[in-house]
N, C-alpha and C positions, 0 to 999 in steps of 0.2 A: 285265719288259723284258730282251730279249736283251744279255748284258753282250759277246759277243762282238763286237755291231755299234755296242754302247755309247762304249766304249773310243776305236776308231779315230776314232770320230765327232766326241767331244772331243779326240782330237788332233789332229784335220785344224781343228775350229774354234779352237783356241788357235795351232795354226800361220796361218791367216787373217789372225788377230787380230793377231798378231805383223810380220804383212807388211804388216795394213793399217798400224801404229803406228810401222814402221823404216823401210814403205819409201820414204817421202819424205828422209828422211836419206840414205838411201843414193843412190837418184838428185842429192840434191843433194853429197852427195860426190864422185860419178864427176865431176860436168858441175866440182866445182871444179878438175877436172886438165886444164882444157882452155889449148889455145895458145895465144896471143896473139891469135887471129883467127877465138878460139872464142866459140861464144854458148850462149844458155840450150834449146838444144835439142841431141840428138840427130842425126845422129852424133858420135864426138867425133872432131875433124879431127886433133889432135895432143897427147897427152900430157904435159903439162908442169907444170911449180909455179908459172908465171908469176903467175898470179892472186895465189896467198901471199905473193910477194914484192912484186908492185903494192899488195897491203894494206899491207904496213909501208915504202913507199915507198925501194926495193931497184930499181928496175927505171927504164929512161930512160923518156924522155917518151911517152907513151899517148896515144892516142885516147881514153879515159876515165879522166875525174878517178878521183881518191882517194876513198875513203867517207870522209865529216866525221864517223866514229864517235869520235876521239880523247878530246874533250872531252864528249860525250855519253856516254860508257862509263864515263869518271871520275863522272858527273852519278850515271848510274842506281846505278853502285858504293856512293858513297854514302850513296845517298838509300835503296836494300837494307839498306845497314848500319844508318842513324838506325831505318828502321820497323822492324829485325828487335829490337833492344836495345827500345826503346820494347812493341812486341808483346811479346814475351816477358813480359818486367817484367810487364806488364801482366796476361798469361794465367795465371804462373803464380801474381799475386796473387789476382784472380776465383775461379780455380778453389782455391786456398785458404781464399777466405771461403765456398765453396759445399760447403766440408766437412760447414757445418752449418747447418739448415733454417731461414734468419728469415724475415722477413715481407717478401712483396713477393719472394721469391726468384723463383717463376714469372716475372712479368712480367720481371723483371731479365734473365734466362736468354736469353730470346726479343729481350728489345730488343738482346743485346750481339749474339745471333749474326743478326741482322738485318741487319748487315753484308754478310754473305760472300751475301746471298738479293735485295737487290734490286739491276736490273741499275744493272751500271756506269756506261753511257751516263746515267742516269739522276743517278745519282749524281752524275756528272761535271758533268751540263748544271746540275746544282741548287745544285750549290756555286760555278760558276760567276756563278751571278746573286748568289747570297746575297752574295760577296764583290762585285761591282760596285755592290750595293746600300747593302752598310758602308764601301764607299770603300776594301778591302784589297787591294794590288796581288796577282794571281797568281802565282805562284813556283814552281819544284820542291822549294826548303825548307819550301814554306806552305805550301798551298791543297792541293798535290798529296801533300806529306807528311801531312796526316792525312786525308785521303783513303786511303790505302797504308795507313796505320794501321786506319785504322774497317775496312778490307778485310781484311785479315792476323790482324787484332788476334782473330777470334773462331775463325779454326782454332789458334792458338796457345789458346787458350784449351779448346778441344773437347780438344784433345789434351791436357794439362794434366788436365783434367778427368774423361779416361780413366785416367789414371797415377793421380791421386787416389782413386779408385774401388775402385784395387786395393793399396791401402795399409792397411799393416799400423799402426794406431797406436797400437797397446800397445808399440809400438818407442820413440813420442815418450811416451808416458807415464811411460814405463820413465825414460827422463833427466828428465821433467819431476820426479818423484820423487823423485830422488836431489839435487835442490836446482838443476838446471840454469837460465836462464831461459830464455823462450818464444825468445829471439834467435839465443842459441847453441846450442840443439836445433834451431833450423830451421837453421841455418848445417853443425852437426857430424852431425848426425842425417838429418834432412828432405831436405836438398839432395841431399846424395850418391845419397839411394837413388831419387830423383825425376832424378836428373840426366839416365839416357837421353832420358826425357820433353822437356828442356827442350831437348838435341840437335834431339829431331825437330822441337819449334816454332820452332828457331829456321829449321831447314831449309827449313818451308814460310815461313815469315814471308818468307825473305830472297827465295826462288824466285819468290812470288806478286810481289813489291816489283817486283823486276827484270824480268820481265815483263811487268808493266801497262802495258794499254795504253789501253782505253776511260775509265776513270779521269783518267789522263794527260792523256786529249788535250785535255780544257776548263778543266784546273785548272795546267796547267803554265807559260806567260807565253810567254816569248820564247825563253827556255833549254830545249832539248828533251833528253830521255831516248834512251836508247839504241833502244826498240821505236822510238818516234815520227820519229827520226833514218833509220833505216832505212825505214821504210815513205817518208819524204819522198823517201828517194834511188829504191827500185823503181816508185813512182807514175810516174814519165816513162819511166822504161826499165830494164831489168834486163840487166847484167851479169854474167859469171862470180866477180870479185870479191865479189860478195854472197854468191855459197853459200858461198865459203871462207872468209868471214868468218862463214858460219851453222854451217861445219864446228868452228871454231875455236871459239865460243859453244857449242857440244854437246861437244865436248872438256874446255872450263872446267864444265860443270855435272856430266858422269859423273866428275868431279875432284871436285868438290862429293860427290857422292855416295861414292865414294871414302875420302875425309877422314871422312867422318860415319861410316863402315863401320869404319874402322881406330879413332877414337877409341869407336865402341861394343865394339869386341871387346876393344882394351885395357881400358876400364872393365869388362866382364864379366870378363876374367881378372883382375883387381884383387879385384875383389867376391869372387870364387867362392875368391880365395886366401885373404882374409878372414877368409871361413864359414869357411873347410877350416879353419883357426888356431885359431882361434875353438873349434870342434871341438875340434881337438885338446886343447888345453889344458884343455878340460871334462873 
């Protein structure tokens, strides 16, 4: 194969890929600078932030309400945080008992990550009846939160169980040896070097939480989530206020991303000074 025709070929296609993946972002950026008397198309008639400051209610009286995100963005906040601590917990204990081979480990394997594989709607619709059937009212703390859970719970887990994989345990030997117990080697030993791992679980945990939305919509009651809030406001009509609230939402998660960036490279420069020490003093 000609690598001369190779090359540009992958780069025209990862450039594609890349417009297909931003450029909805980006359209809905522009269209959120639009005027007072702007809407969700094309041209933009006037320049402005008005929209940004109609979100946080800065601006007189409009022709269109307020987004009811307020209390629905506390909700999804939340209910992100309870599945992401519960997942976690969860994945990084599975994937520790899966260190070592017992019985019944197959089937176990497959039922946890069964989760993340059957659809949502499905999910949603099943839990819905289950709980009308035991009489348990619906909620975004109940019905919906382990829903969020059984969903999250088995990429927190996969990832977990990659990091596992590639552990060195003549490390926990090495202190189990010298009289440690099993508690404070996972805690002084285990953790630390498992930690990036448990960054990235929590990353997808909280990311999948706060986005769900088929999940959501049959297991949540009367209090809705931030997706299900939104979709209720563009169902009748869309505004420019929605993209700069969608601008705002993609600003807080490459912030997300961010944070996890800066505490992975501090923990790597931590570690590698470590080793170097460690080193040295050998």
């Amino acid at each position: 194969m000609n690598t001369n025709l190779l090359k540009p070929g992958l780069a025209a296609y990862t450039g594609l890929f890349l417009l297909f993946l931003y450029g909805p972002l980006i359209v809905l950026a522009i269209l959120s600078f639009q005027g007072p008397n702007g809407g969700p198309q094309f041209p933009v008639q006037e320049w402005s932030t008005y929209w940004y400051q109609h979100l946080f209610g800065a601006t007189d009286t409009s022709r269109v309400s307020q987004l009811p995100v307020g209390e629905s963005l506390l909700r999804s906040l939340v209910l992100a945080f309870m599945t992401t601590v519960v997942s976690t917990v969860l994945g990084v204990m599975s994937a520790e008992a899966f260190r070592v081979r017992f019985k019944g480990s197959g089937p176990a394997f497959y039922l946890i990550i069964l989760g993340m594989m059957v659809p949502g709607v499905l999910v949603g619709l099943g839990m819905a009846l289950l709980s009308n059937f035991i009489g348990v009212s619906r909620a975004w703390w109940g019905t919906a939160f382990v829903l969020h859970v059984v969903y999250t719970y088995p990429f927190a887990f996969l990832v977990m169980l990659a990091i596992f994989n590639r552990f060195d345990r003549t490390v926990e030997e090495a202190s189990l040896s010298l009289g440690v117990s099993p508690a404070q080697t996972f805690r002084r030993v285990t953790f630390p070097i498992i930690f990036p791992g448990v960054l990235s679980a929590m990353l997808f945990s909280f990311t999948l939480s706060y986005d769900e939305f088929s999940r959501t919509l049959f297991t949540i009651g009367r209090e809705l989530t931030l997706p299900l809030s939104i979709y209720g406001t563009f169902s009748v009509e869309i505004y420019p206020n929605l993209f700069a609230f969608g601008v705002l939402t993609t600003v807080f998660s490459f912030t997300l991303l961010v944070v996890y960036g800066l505490l992975m490279k501090r923990f790597t420069a931590v570690k590698s000074g470590s080793y170097k020490g460690q080193e040295e003093a050998a």
